[in-house]
C-alpha distance (Angstrom), angle and dihedral (degrees) to the residues before:
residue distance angle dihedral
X1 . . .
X2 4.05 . .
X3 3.45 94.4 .
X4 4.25 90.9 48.6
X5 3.92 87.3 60.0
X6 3.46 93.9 41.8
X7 4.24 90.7 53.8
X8 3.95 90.3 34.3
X9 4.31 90.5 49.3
X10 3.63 91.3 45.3
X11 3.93 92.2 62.0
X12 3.82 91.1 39.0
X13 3.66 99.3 38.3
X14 3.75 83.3 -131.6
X15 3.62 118.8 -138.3
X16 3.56 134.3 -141.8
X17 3.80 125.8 -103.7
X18 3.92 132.2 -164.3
X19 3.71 116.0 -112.6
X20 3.83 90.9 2.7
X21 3.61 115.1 53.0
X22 4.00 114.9 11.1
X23 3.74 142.9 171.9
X24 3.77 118.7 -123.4
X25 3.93 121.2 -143.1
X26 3.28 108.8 -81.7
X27 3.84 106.2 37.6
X28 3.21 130.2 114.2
X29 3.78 125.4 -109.4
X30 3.91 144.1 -176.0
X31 3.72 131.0 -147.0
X32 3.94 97.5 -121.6
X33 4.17 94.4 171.4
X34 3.56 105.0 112.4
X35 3.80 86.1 -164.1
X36 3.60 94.4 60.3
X37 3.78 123.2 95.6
X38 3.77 87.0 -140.7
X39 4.18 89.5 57.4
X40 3.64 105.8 153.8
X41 3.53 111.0 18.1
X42 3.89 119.8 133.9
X43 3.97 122.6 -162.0
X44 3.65 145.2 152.4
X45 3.88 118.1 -86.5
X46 3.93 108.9 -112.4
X47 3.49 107.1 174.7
X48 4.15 132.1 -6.1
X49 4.09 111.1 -141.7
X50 3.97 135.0 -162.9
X51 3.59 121.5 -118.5
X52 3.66 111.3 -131.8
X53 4.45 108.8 -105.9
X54 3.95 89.9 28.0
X55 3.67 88.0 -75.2
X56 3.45 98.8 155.7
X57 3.80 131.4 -91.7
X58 3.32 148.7 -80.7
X59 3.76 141.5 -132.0
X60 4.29 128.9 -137.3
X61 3.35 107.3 -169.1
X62 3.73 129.6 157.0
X63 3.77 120.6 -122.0
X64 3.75 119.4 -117.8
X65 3.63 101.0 -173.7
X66 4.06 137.5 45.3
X67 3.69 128.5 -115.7
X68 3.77 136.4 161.1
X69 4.06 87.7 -75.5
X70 3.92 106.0 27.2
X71 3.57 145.2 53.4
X72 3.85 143.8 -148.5
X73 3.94 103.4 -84.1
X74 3.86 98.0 13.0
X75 3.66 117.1 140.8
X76 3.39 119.2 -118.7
X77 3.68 128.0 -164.3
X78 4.04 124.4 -167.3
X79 3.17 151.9 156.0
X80 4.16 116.7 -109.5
X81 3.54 99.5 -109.8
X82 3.56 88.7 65.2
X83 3.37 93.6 58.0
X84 3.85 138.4 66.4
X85 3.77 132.3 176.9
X86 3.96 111.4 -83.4
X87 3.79 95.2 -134.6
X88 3.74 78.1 63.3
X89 3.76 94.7 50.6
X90 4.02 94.6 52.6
């Protein structure tokens, strides 16, 4: 079943999703929001937060490559539907 989500999220570039479909610390994410100035970064999830209400969540993670807007080792902070797994994103 891993390896079906795996094929099926690298055609969608699928996104994550509070309370459904969440990163863990640790993993490795992209920026797949073409809206967002931070489009395209990738980093290492730090620390997964609350919103306040049951909103949703959001994702720290700290960037490991540079683009126009980010840096090497800055922190990052998102919500999950920004964000998709980077084996998806390769």
């Amino acid at each position: 079943m891993k390896w079906l989500r795996e094929f099926v999220g690298k055609i969608l570039h699928e996104n994550y999703m509070s309370h459904t479909f969440e990163p863990k610390v640790g993993d490795r994410v992209m920026n797949t929001n073409p809206g967002c100035k931070h489009h395209g970064s990738e980093g290492v999830v730090m620390n997964i937060d609350d919103l306040p209400n049951g909103m949703g969540k959001v994702v720290t993670y700290v960037v490991t490559n540079n683009g126009p807007t980010f840096r090497v080792g800055k922190t990052l902070i998102k919500t999950m539907d920004q964000l998709s797994p980077w084996e998806n994103c390769v």
